[in-house]
N, C-alpha and C positions, 0 to 999 in steps of 0.2 A: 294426745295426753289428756290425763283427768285427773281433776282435783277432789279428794273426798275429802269434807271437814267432819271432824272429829271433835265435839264438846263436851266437856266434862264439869258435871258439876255434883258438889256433896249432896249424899242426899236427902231427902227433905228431914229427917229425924236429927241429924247429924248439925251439931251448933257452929256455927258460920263467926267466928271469933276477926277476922278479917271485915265481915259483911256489915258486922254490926258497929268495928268502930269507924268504918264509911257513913251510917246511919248518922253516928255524933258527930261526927264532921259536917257532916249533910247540914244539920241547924243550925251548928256555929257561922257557920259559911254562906247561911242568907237562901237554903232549900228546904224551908220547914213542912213542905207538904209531903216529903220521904219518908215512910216507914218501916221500909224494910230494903234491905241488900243480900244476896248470894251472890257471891264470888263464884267465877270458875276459872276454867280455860281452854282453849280454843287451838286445837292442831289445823295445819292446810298439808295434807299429803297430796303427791302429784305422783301419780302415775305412769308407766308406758303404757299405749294403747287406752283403749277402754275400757270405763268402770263396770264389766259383767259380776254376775253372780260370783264367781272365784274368786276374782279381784276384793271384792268389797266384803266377802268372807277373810280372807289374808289380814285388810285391813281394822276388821272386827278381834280381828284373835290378837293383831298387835295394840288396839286398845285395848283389850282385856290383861294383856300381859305386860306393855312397859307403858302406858299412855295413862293410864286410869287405875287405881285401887281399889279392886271390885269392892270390898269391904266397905269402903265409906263414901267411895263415887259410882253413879250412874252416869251412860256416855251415851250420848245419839251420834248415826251418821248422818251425813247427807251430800248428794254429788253435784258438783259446779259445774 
């Protein structure tokens, strides 16, 4: 079995409305050296067999079409 994780995050032009009110909480909360936050999120897909070329193509196409919003998110794999 194989695990591909899949992250996703906005990307970098795209305003982090999330990230930033992390940032404010950051100071009130006693972490004043935080500047910045991006949000994302984080799939663990598990596979039959081994993560080959086909495989981890399948799992590309299903980030592109239900995992990630090509439009406003960028996504990396990578295999466990």
């Amino acid at each position: 079995m194989a695990r591909v994780i899949v992250d996703v995050m906005l990307k970098p032009e795209i305003l982090d409305p999330q990230g930033q009110a992390i940032v404010g909480a950051c100071g009130r909360l006693g972490f004043p050296g935080v500047t910045q936050v991006r949000q994302g999120k984080r799939f663990e897909v598990e596979l039959e067999g081994e993560a080959d070329e086909a495989k981890l193509a399948e799992v590309r196409k299903l980030a592109e079409t239900l995992l990630a919003n090509p439009v406003i998110e960028d996504f990396t794999l990578r295999v466990e």
